[in-house]
N, C-alpha and C positions, 0 to 999 in steps of 0.2 A: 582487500585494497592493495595489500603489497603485489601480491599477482598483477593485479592491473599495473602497476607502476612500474613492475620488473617489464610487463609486456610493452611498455612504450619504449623506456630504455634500449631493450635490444631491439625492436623496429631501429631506432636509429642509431647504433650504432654502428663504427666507434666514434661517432659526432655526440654532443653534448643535448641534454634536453634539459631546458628551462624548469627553475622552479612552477612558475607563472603559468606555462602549459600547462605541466603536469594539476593543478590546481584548475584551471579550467576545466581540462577533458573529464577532471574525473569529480570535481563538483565539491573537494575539497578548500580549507584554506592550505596558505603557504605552512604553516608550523604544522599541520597533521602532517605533508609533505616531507619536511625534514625529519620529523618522528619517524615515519618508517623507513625513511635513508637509512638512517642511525641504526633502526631496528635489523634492515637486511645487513647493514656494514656487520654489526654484530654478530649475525649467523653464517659468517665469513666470504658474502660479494664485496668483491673488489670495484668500490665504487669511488670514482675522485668525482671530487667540489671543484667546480672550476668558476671562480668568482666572476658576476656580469654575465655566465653563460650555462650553467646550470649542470647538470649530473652526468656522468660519462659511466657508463657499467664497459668493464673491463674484463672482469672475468667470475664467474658464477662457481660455487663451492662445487665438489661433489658428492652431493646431497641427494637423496631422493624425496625431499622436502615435498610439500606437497604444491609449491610455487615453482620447481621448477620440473614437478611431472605436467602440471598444467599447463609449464611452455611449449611440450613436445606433446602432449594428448591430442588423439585425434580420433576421440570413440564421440562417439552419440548419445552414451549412457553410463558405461562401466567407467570407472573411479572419475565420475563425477563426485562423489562423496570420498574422502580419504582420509585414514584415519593414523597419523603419524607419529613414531614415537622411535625415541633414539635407541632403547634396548627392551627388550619385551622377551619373556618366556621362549611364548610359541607364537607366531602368527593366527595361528589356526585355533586357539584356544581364545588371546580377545576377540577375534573375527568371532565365534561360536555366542561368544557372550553379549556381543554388539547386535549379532543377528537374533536373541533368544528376546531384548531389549526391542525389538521390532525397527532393525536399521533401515536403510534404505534399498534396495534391490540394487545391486552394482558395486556397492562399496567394495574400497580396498583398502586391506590393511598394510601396512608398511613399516618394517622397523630396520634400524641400520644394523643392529645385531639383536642374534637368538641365542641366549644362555640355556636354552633347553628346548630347539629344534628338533622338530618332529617325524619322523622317516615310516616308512611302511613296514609292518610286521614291531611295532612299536621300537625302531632302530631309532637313533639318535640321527641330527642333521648337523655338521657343524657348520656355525655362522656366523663368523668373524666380523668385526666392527669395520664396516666400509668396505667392506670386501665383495660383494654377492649382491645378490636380490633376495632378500626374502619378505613374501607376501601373502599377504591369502585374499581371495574375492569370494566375495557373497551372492549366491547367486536364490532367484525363489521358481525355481523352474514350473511349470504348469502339470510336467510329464510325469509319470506312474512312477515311483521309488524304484523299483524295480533296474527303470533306467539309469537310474543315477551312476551307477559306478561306469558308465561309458565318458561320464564327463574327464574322468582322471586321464582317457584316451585324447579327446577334446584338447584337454591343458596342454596333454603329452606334443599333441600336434603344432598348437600355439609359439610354443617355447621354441620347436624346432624353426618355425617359419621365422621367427624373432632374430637368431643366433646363426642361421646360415645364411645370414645376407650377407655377413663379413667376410672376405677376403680369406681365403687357406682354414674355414670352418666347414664342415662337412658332419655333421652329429646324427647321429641313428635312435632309434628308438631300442632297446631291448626292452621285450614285455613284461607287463601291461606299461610301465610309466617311469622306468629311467632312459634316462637320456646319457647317450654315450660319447665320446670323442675318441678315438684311438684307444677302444675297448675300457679309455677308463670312466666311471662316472660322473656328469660335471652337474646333471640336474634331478633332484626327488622331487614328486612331488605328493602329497596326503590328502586324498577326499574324503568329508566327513558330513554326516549326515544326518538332521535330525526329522523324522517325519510320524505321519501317523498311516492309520488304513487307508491306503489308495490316495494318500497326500503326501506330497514332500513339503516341507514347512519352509527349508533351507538346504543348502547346498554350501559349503566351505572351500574351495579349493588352494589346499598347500601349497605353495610352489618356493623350492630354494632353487639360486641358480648359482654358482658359482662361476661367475666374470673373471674376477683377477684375485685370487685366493695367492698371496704368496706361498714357496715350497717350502721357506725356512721355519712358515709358523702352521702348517696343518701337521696333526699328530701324528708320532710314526707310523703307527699301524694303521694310518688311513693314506700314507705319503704313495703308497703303489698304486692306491685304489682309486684316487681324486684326480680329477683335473681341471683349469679354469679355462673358457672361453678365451682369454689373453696368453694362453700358452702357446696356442697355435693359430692365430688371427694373424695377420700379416697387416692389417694397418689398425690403426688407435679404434679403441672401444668405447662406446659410453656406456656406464649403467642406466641412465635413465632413460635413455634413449632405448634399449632393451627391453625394461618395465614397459613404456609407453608402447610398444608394436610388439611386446605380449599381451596387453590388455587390448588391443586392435583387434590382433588375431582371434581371442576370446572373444570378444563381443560379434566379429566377422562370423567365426563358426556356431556358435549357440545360436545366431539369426538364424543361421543354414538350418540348424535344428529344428526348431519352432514351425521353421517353414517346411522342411523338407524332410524331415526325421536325420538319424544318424549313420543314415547310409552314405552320404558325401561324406562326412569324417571317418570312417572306418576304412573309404577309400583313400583319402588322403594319410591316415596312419598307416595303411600299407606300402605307400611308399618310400617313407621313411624306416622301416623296418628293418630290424638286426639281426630279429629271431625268425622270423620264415622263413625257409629253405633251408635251416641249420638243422645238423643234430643238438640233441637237449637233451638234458638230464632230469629227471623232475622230482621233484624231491616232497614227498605229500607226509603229511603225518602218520599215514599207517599204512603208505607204499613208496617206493624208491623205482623208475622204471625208467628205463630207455627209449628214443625214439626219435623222429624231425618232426617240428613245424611246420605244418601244411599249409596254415591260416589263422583267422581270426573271424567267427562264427558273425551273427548278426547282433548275438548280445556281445559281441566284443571277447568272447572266451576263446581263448588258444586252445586250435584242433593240433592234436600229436597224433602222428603216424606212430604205434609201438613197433618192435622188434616184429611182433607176431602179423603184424599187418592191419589190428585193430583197431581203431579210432578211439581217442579218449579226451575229453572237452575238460581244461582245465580254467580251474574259477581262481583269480584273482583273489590273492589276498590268502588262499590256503594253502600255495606251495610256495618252492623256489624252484625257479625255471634256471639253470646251470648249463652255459654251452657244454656240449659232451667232445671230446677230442678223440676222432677216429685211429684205432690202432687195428688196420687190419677190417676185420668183422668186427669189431668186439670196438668198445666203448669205453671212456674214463672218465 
């Protein structure tokens, strides 16, 4: 009900809407009406009482409430269901528990901060109270397990399409799934998986974005490493507005999937790419080797050219891919 109410609201503004409307259109009485006034004024919309002439919305918090992801949503499916909460662990762990609970296929989880953000190779995320996006979607894909870890490319693509709409943003993908800005990172994201033989049950996907992370409050030894979509954007950002055409782009590219398999997303994460045609350094558990980036296979695994001229398909998730800086022949 408050969603609907907030939607008449900004339909007209910055003009006034009647109690008496609002109660008509939406089949309440006048006192439910002023209850959720009351209620939004409290979760900080700037809403005046204009006596004889009824409610003026003024200006809307910045929330990613789930009132006002569903002013800017414009999916078919995905976070039609959302599950909102001011501080949470990990996104991706109530999402895990919500999906185990039999949620809805789409959901999205939403919290305004992560006391224990989730990163890949079990890294930490940091994610500050209002600062970022962090959420996770629930996805029950039809496709073989097998494929799943291509979704984290999927997301990878998503976020990009989301973030480079703005003005003086331009972000790359480095492989499999951070997202870069001026080589430093602004977006993780964690795919996680529960399934059985030849079934995926669920699908998780992680995604932190850091928007407008101030520089005074990220940790020092992450202060070189971070950066936020409002560092180098050249005109105003919304977060929600972010959330909303990532969850677009999501729902936009797993269609492609369904229908098409994963070959249009592997083409569109090719062009956003950081690591193809780079030297790299790879860094595996029980080898260390030199080489470029040639590609990304059809399971989405990064082809390395080695030193020696031999091809080596590296899997996601068991190494660290390091640009390598040329000195000469030789490599660092």
């Amino acid at each position: 009900m408050r969603a609907k109410i907030l939607g008449l609201l900004r339909e007209r503004m910055p003009e006034p809407v009647s109690g008496e409307e609002i109660s008509s259109k939406l089949g309440v009485s006048r006192t439910a009406v002023w209850k959720h006034i009351q209620s939004l004024k409290n979760t900080g919309y700037d809403i005046e009482s204009v006596p004889k002439k009824g409610y003026i919305l003024h200006k809307a918090p910045d929330l990613l409430s789930p009132e006002e992801i569903v002013a800017h949503l414009k999916t078919k499916w995905v976070g039609h269901h959302i599950h909102y909460l001011k501080e949470v662990n990990s996104s991706n762990e109530v999402g895990k528990r919500l999906a185990d609970q039999g949620c809805a296929d789409g959901l999205v989880v939403v919290a305004e901060e992560q006391t224990s953000g989730k990163g890949r190779l079990s890294r930490g995320w940091f994610s500050p109270m209002g600062y970022g996006v962090w959420c996770s979607v629930i996805l029950r894909p039809p496709f073989m397990p097998s494929e799943a870890s291509k979704c984290t490319l999927l997301a990878a693509v998503a976020v990009i399409k989301a973030i480079n709409k703005y003005k003086g943003v331009n972000a790359k993908i480095k492989w499999p799934n951070d997202v870069l800005l001026e080589g430093k990172k602004m977006v993780g994201i964690l795919t996680e998986m529960s399934a059985e033989f030849g079934k995926i049950n669920y699908i998780v996907i992680g995604t932190g974005i850091n928007t407008n992370v101030p520089r005074s409050i990220i940790p020092d030894e992450l202060k070189e490493l971070a950066i936020s979509v409002a560092d180098v954007a050249t005109e105003p950002i919304e977060r929600v507005q972010i959330l909303a055409d990532y969850l677009k782009n999501i729902e936009d590219l797993y269609e492609t999937v369904l229908r098409d398999g994963f070959g249009p997303v592997l083409d569109e994460w090719r062009k956003y790419s950081d690591t193809i045609g780079q030297a790299v350094k790879v860094i595996a558990p029980d080898k260390t080797y030199f080489g470029t980036a040639v590609d990304i296979d059809e399971e989405g695994l990064l082809v390395v050219r080695k030193e020696d001229g031999t091809m080596e398909k590296v899997i996601a998730g068991d190494v660290s891919i390091r640009p390598a800086k040329a000195k000469g022949k030789r490599y660092s």
